[in-house]
TIVEX-640689 format. One record per residue (C-alpha): residue in three letters; x, y, z. Coordinates in steps of 0.25 Angstrom, whole numbers, padded with zeros to 4 digits, always signed. Each point is the difference from the previous one (the first is absolute). Example, Ala and Ser with C-alpha at 12.3 -4.5 7.8 and 13.67 -1.06 7.14 Angstrom:
<pts>
ala+0049-0018+0031 ser+0006+0014-0002 
</pts>
This chain:
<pts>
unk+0336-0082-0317 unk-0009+0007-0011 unk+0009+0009-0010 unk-0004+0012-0006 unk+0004+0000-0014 unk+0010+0010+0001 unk+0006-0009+0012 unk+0000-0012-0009 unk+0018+0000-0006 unk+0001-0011-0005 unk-0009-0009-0010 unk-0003-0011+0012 unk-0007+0012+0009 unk-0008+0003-0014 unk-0003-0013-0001 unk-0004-0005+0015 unk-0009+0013+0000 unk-0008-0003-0011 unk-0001-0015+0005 unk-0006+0006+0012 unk-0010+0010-0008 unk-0004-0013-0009 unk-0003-0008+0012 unk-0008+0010+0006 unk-0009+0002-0014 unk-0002-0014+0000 unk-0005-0001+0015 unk-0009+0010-0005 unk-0004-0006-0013 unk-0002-0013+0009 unk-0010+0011+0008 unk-0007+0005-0012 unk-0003-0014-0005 unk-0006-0004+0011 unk-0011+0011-0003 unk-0001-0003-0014 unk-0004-0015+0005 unk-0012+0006+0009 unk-0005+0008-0012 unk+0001-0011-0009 unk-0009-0008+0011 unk-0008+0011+0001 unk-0002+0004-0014 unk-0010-0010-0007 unk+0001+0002-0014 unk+0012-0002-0008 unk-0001+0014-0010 unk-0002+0005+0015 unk+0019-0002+0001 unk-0001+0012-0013 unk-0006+0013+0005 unk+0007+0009-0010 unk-0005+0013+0008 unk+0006-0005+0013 unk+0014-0003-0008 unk+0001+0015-0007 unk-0003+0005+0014 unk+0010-0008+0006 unk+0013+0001-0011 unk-0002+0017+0001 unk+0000-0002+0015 unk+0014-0009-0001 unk+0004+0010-0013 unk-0002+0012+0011 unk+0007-0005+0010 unk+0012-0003-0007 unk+0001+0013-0006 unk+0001+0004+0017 unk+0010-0008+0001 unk+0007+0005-0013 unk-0002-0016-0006 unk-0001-0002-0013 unk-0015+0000-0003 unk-0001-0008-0011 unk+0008-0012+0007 unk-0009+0002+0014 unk-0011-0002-0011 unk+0006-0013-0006 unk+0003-0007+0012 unk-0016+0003+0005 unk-0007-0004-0014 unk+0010-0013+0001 unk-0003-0002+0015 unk-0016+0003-0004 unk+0001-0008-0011 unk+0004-0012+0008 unk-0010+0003+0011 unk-0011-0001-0011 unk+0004-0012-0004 unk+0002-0006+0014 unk-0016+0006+0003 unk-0005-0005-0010 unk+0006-0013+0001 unk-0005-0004+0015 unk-0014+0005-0004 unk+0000-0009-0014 unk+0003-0012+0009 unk-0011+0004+0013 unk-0010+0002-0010 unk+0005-0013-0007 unk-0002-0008+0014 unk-0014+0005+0001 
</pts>
């Protein structure tokens, strides 16, 4: 049974809910990286992964909603540019070795 935080009274309930919440993120990490496969196929150069424009665009957007959310902005922004970073590098990657297959 889910526990709001104010339910949680001992360290145990803190700890199972935050098990729960990191299971679901990665399911949805799992999600998003599917995408970022398809665009890797899609995509057919490798300078195509970096598109600085896109990642401003899309660091307000998370930056934005975690002020919503009354989240640390600067920490919402650090974990994108660490997930973008890593998508990049994923991107550019799969394309390198299909353009190297021919």
């Amino acid at each position: 049974m889910t526990k709001l935080p104010a339910e949680c009274t001992t360290k145990e309930d803190v700890r199972a809910e935050i098990d729960r919440i990191d299971q679901g993120l990665l399911t949805l990490f799992a999600e998003r990286h599917g995408y970022v496969t398809r665009m890797a196929e899609i995509k057919t150069d490798p300078h195509e992964a970096h598109d600085p424009d896109r990642i401003a665009r899309v660091l307000a957007k998370q930056r934005a909603r975690a002020a919503e959310l009354d989240l640390d902005e600067d920490q919402a922004e650090l974990i994108w540019r660490t997930l973008i970073d890593w998508n990049v590098n994923y991107e550019k990657g799969i394309i390198a070795a299909r353009k190297r297959q021919g």
